[in-house]
C-alpha positions in Angstrom: 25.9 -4.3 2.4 29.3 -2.9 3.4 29.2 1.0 3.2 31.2 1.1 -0.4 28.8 -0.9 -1.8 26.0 1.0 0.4 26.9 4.0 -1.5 27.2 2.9 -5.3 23.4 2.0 -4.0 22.7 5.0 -3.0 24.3 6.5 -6.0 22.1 4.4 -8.3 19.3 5.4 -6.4 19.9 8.8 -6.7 20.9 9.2 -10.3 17.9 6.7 -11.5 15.4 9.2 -10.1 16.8 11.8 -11.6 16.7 10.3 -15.1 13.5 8.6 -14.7 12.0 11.9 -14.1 13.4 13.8 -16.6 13.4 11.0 -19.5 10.1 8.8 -18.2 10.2 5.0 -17.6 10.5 4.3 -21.8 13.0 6.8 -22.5 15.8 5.5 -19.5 18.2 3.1 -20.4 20.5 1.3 -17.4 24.0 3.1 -19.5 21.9 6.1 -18.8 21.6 5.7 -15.4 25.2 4.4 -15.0 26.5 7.3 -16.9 24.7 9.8 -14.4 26.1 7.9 -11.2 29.6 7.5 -12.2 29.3 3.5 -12.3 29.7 0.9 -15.1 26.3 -1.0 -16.4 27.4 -3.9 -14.8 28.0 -2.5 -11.2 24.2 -1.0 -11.7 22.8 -4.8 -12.9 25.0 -6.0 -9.8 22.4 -3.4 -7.7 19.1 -4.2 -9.1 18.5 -7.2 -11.3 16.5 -5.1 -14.1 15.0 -1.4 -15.1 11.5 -2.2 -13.4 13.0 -3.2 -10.1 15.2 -0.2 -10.1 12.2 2.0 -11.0 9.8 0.0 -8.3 12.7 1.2 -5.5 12.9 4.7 -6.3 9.2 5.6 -6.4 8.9 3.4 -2.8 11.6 5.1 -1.6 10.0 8.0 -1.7 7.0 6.8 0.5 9.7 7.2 3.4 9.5 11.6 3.4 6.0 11.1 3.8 6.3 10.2 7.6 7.1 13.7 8.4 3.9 14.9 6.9 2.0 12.4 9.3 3.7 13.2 12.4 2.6 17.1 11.8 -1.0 15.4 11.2 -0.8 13.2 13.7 -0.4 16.2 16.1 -3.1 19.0 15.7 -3.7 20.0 19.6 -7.4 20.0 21.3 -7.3 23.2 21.5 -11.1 25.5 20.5 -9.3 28.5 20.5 -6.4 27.8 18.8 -8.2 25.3 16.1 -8.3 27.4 13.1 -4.5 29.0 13.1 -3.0 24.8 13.9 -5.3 23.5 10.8 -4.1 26.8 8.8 -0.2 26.1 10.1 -1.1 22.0 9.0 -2.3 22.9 5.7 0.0 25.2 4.9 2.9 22.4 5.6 0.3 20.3 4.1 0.5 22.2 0.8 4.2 23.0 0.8 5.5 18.8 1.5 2.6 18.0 -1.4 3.4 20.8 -4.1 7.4 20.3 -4.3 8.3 19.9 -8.2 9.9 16.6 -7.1 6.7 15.0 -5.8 4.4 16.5 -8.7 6.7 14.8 -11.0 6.7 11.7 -9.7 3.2 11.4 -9.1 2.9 12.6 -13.0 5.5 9.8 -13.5 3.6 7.3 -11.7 0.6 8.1 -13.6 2.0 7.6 -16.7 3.2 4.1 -15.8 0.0 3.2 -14.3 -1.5 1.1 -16.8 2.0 -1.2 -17.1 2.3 -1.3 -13.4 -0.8 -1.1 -11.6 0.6 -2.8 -8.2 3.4 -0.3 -8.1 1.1 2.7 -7.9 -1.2 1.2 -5.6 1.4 0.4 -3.6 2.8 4.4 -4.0 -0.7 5.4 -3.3 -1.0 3.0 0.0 2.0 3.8 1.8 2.3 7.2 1.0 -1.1 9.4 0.7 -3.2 6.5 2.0 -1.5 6.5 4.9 -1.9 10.6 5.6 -4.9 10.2 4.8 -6.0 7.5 7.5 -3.7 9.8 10.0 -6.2 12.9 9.5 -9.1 10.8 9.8 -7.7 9.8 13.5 -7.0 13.2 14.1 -10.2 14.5 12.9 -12.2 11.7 14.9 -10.1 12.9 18.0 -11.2 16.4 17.4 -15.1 15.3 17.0 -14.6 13.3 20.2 -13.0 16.3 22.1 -15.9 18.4 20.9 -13.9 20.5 18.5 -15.1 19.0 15.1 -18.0 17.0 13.9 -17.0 15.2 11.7 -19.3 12.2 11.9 -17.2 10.1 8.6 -13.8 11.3 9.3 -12.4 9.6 6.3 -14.7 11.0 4.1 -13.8 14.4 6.4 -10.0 13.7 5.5 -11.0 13.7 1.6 -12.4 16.9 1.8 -9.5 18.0 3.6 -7.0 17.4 1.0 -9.1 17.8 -1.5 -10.3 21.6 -0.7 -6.4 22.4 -0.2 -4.4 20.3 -3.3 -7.2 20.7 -5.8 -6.3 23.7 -7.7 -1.8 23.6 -7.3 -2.1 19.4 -8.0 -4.6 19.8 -11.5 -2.8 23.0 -12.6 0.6 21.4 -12.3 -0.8 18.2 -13.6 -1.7 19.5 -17.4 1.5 22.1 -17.3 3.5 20.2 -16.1 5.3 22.1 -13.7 4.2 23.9 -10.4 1.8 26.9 -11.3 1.5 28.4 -8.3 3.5 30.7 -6.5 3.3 31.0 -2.0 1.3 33.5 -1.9 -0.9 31.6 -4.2 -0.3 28.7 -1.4 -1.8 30.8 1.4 -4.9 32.0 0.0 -5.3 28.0 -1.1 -4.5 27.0 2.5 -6.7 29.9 3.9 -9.9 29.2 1.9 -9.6 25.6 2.2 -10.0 25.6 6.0 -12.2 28.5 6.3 -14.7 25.9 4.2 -13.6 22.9 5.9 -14.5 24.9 9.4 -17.8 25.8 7.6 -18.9 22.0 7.5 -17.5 20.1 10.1 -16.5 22.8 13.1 
């Protein structure tokens, strides 16, 4: 793609979530999305041969900001001291990347759309939060090897996790349908969470 024709992508892109998150998947039309990124229908149809292709791009595309995420999990240091401030700083970041209004709406998004395409949230699910959480479970079986955790199923260890932490913002923002929760709200979450995740597998 030459880099005028890289951009009307990107354009698309970008104005498609936009719409498909505040309209839904029914309520978008292709003029809709058109309209938003300055293009004609046509140059959008050029881009992406139909609605559910444009919609399976943007909500994979979004699987890419996720490798941030595991990079932080990926590096938790052995260190017995310093265990419970790194998991606190990790959840914390944990929380923040995981709560932004953007990713709660898309996930209510995809969840919506889940019974007309199934593959398209597994496939969401698998390369984004599958894939964090098979990176905690290597860090947690690290930690259990290095004597620092003992955590004897660390997958089952990297539910618990995620769950302790995302539980309460993720459910709350799920039936309002809009974050809940304010950072201070964020810190207690992250604080309690690994205070009971140290309680079972330190």
């Amino acid at each position: 793609m030459d880099s005028r024709s890289e951009r009307k992508h990107q354009a698309i892109m970008e104005a498609a979530t936009a719409v498909f998150l505040d309209k839904g998947y029914s309520g978008t039309s292709m003029d809709d999305v058109a309209k938003l990124a300055a293009v004609s229908k046509q140059t959008v149809y050029k881009h992406f041969a139909d609605k559910e292709k444009l919609f399976a791009e943007i909500v994979l595309a979004t699987t890419d900001r996720i490798d941030g995420m595991i990079e932080l999990v990926a590096d938790v240091p052995a260190d017995a001291d310093g265990l419970e401030e790194n998991l606190l700083r990790l959840a914390r970041q944990f929380l923040a990347t995981l709560t932004q209004p953007q990713v709660i709406q898309l996930r209510r998004l995809i969840i919506a759309n889940a019974d007309t395409f199934p593959e398209l949230g597994a496939a969401w699910y698998e390369q984004g939060f599958e894939r964090v959480l098979a990176t905690l479970a290597a860090t947690f079986q690290r930690l259990t090897g290095q004597g620092l955790l003992k955590a004897d199923d660390p997958i089952m260890a990297a539910h618990h996790f995620s769950g302790l932490l995302l539980w309460i913002p993720v459910n709350q923002a799920m039936f309002h349908g809009s974050a809940q929760h304010t950072e201070a709200d964020l810190d207690r979450y992250a604080a309690a969470g690994i205070r009971t995740f140290l309680a079972a597998y330190r």
